[in-house]
C-alpha positions in Angstrom: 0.0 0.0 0.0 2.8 2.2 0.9 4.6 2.0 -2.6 0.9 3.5 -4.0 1.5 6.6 -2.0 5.3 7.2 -3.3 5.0 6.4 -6.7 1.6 9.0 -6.7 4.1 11.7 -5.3 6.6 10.7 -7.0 3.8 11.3 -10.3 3.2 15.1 -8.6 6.6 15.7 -8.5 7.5 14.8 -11.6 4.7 16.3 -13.4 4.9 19.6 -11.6 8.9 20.1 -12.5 7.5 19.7 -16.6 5.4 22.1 -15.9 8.0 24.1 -14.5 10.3 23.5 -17.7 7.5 24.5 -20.1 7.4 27.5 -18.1 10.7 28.5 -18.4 10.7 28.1 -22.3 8.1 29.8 -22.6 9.0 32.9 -20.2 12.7 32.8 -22.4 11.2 33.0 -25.5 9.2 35.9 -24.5 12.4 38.0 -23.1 13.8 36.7 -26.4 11.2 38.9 -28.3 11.3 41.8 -26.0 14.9 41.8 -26.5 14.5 41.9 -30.2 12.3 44.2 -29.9 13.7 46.3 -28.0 17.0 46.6 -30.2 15.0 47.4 -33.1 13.1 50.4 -31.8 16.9 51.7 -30.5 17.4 51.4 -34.5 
């Protein structure tokens, strides 16, 4: 019964550090255009 309740927090776990990843793409890719941006309007 025990090995139930580690592999389901194990599951969390490893699901909510995906989640974190897609974040962090996502966040880069949007300094990434701000940055372009950014050097453009300097132009």
């Amino acid at each position: 019964m025990g090995i139930w309740i580690e592999l389901g927090v194990f599951l969390l776990v490893f699901v909510f550090g995906l989640h974190q990843l897609y974040d962090l793409k996502k966040e880069k890719l949007k300094r990434e255009q701000s940055k372009d941006l950014a050097e453009k309007a300097k132009r």
